[in-house]
N, C-alpha and C positions, 0 to 999 in steps of 0.2 A: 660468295659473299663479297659484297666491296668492301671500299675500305674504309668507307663510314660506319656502312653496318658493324666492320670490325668493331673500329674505334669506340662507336654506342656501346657495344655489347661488353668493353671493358670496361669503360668507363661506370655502366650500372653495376658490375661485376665488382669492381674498387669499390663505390660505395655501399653496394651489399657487406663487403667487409670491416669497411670503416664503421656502420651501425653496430654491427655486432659488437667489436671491439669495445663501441662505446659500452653496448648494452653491458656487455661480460665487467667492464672498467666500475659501472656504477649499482650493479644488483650482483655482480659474479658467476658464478658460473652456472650458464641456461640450465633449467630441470630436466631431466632428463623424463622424457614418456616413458610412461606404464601401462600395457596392457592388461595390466590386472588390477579388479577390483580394488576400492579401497576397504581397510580393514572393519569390521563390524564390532571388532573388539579393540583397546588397545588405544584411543583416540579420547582424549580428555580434556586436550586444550585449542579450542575454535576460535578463531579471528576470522570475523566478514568484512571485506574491504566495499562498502556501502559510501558512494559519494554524494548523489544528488540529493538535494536540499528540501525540495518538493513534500509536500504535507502527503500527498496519495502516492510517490514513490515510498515514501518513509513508512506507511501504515504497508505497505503492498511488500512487505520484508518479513513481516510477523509470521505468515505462511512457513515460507524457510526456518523459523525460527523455532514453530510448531513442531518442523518435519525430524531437526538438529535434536531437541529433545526427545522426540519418540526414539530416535537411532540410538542416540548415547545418551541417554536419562542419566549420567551420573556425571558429565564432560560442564566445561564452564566454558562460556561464549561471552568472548568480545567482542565490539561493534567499532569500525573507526568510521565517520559519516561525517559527513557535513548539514544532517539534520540536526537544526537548532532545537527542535522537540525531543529527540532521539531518547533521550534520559527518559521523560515523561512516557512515550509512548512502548517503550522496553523495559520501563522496572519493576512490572508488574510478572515477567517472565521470571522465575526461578532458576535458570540456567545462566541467566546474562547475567556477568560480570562486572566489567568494565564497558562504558560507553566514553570512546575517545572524540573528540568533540572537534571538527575541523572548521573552520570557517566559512562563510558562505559562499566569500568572496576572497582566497585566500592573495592575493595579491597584493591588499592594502592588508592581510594581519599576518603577515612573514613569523611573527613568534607566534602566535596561536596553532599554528601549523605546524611549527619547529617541537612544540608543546606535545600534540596531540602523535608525529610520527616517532616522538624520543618516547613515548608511554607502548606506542605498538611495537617497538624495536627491541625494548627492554624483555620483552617475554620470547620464549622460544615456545612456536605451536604448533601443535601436532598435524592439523589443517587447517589452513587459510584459505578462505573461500572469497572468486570475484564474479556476485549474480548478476550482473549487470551485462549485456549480450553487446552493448555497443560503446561501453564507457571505456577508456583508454587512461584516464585518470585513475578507477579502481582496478584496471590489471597495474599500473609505476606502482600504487601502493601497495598490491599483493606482492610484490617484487622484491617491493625493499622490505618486505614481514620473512622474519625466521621461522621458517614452516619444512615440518618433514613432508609433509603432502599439499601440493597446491591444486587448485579447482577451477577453471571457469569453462566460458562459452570459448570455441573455435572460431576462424570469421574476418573475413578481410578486414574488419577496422577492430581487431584486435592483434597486439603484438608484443610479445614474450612467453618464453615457453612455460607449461607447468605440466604438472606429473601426471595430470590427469584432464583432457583438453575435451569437450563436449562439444558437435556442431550441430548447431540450431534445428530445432524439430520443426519438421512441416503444417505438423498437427494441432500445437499446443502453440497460444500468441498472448495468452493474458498476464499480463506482467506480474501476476501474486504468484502463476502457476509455474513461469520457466524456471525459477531457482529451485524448485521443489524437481521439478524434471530433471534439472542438472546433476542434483544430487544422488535422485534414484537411478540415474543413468551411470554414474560414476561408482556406484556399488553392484551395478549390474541388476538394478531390477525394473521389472515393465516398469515404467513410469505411471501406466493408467491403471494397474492393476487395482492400485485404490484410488479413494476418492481423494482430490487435492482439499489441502485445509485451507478455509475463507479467513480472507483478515480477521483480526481477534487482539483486541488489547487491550485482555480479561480486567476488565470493571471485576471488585471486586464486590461483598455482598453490601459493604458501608457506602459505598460508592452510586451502588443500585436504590436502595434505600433514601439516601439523600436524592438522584435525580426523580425518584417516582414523589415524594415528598416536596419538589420545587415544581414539577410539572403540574402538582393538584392544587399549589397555591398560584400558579401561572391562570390556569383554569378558572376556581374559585373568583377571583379577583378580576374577570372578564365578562363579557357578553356570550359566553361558552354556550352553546345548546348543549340544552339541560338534558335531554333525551339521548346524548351522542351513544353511537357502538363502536366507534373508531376514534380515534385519536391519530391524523395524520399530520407529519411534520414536515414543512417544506420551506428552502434554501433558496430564495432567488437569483443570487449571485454567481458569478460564474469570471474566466480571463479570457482576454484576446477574443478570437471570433466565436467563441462558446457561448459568450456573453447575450442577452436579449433582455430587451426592455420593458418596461411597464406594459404597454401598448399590447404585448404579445403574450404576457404574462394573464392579463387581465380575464380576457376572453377565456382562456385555459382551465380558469382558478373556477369562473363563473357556471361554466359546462359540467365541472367534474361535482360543484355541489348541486347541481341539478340533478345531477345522474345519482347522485349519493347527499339525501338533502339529512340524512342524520348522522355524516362524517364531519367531524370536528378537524378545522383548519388549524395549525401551531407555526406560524414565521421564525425560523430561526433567524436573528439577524446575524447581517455579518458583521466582520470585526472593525471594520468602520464604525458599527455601532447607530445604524437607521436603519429603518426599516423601508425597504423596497415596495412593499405591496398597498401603501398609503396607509399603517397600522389599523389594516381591514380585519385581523384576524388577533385572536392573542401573539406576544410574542414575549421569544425569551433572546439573553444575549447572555455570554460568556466568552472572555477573552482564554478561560481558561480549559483543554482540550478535556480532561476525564471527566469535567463537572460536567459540560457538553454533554459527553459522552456517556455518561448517566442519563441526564434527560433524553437523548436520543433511546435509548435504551429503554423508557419508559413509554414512547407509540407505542401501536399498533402498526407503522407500517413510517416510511419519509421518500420523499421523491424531489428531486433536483436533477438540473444540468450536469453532466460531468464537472466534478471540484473535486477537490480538497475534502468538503464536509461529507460529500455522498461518500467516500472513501471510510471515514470517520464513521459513517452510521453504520455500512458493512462491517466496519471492526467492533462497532459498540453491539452488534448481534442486532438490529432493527430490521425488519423486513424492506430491503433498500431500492426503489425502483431508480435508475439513471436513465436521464434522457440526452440523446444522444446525437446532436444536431449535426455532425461531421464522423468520417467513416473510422471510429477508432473504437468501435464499442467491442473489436474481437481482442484487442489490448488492453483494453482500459473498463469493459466492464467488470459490474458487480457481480457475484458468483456465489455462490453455495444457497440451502435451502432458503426460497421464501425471494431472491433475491433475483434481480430481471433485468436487462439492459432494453431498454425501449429504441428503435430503429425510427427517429425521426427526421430522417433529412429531407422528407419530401412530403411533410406531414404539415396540417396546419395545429394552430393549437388546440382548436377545438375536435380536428382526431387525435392528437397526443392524450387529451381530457379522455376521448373513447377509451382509447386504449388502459391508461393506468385506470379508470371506475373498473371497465374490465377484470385488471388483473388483481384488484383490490376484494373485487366480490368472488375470486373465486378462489382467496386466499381463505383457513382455516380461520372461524370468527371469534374473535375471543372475550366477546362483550364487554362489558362495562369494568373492565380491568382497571381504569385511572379513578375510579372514582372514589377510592380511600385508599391510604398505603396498605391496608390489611386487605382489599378485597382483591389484590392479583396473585392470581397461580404463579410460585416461582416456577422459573425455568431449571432445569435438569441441573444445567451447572450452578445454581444457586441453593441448592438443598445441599 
């Protein structure tokens, strides 16, 4: 070895221990790993260290959240997050507790931060969970939470230890499914043995009620074809290169009511508050997410770009097709029964149009369901 090489090889050597130092100075003393399960009994108090802000990170939690109350049905779970909806779209859980509320942008609100880590520090928890496989901000906050058992992903852009360290499955990529993996993994069981649970952020039955009740006066008050079997709702909106315009939309829209000339179109707008598609179609707007998400709830089926809302419709239980112009649909698609990620990146609109008529005629038909609040079959969980 020269005596460079030495000199490198101390010198990373020192600051190998200088981090520690730090690490041990500001969270104490690293967790020590467990090769054994976590306990199935015994576990009562949950903190999920949840940071990104994102409306379809945030609904893509409730899975875990699913998995957290089937384990310990009687344990109370807190949330520290930087979703600004967070409250909204978790209070419908019965398990969750507190929702500690970070800011989006914590740099300009130093006290809202101070707020929300002095509320997670004050509790001691049984396990602290960090589902997020790349976030380095939700393992400092696992860090600094008082937890007898800690949880996350393994992984070169993660760093601090915890009792229980999970590495990344080859198998499983869909951002609702890896915290659920993590967790089954961490108690030792197949991960696939069961089905993973789809977003869900249980509308309750007043909730349902009102959105089927605003969708028939949406209806009523329109140019609605009076004959429809379908009721489909679709989001034109989208961010960054997800995004497509009029131009590409048009031809899409035009196809898919040719192919299906008695499916009722519904524009959701976005929260701008216009309407994208030259108010060709009825449309609804709500700035506010479970009213939404009542009316989503009230299709028969909705289709958009990868968002925010397609996320939203998956958790309001609509049969949600996402279209998927760029290669992330093994991450970021929709999942569970009824629900489809469409493989468009080399498609035009008028095969995208193919495609979703396709998957719409060979979904179960459920006729004329919007056409009074009394004439739709509830769903299982609504009885």
């Amino acid at each position: 070895m020269s005596p460079l090489d030495f000199q490198a090889g101390m010198t990373h050597s020192f600051r190998r221990r200088i981090a520690r130092r730090l690490m041990r100075l500001l969270f104490g003393t690293p967790a020590m790993p467990s090769n054994q399960p976590l306990p199935s009994v015994g576990v009562h108090r949950i903190l999920i260290c949840h940071v990104s802000h994102a409306l379809g990170n945030a609904l893509l939690l409730t899975p875990l959240l699913q998995e957290l109350e089937a384990t310990w049905p009687g344990a109370e779970i807190d949330i520290i997050t930087r979703s600004q909806v967070g409250r909204v779209l978790y209070g419908h859980y019965a398990g969750v507790n507190r929702v500690f509320q970070l800011p989006s942008h914590g740099v300009g609100h130093p006290r809202q931060w101070l707020r929300g880590l002095r509320g997670m520090r004050a509790s001691h928890y049984d396990l602290a969970i960090d589902p997020d496989p790349q976030s380095q901000t939700g393992r400092l906050l696992l860090l600094m939470a008082k937890a007898s058992y800690t949880l996350g992903f393994s992984g070169p852009k993660k760093s601090g230890s915890v009792t229980h360290a999970i590495a990344l499955p080859e198998t499983v990529r869909n951002k609702g499914q890896l915290p659920v993996f993590l967790l089954r993994n961490a108690l030792q069981q197949t991960p696939a043995s069961r089905v993973f649970p789809a977003p869900d952020i249980r509308l309750d039955t007043n909730e349902l009620r009102r959105g089927r009740q605003t969708l028939d006066r949406v209806l009523q008050v329109s140019d609605a074809i009076p004959d429809r079997r379908r009721t489909v709702g679709v989001f034109a909106n989208a961010t960054g290169p997800k995004q497509r315009n009029r131009a590409w939309w048009l031809p899409l829209l035009d196809r898919l009511q040719s192919r299906m000339p008695d499916c009722q179109l519904v524009e959701i707008v976005p929260m701008f508050g216009r309407s994208l598609l030259d108010s060709r179609y009825p449309t609804y707007y709500s700035s506010d997410l479970r009213k939404l998400g009542g009316v989503l709830a009230s299709l028969d089926a909705y289709f958009s770009l990868d968002c925010g809302i397609m996320h939203l419709a998956c958790a309001s239980r609509v049969p949600t097709l996402g279209i998927f112009t760029t290669p992330l649909a093994d991450e970021w698609g929709p999942y569970g029964p009824g629900n489809h990620a469409v493989q468009a990146i080399d498609l035009t609109p008028v095969q995208i149009a193919e495609q979703i008529a396709n998957l719409l005629q060979t979904a179960p038909d459920q006729g004329q369901q919007h056409t009074s609040t009394t004439a739709r079959t509830p769903r299982q969980d609504e009885t």
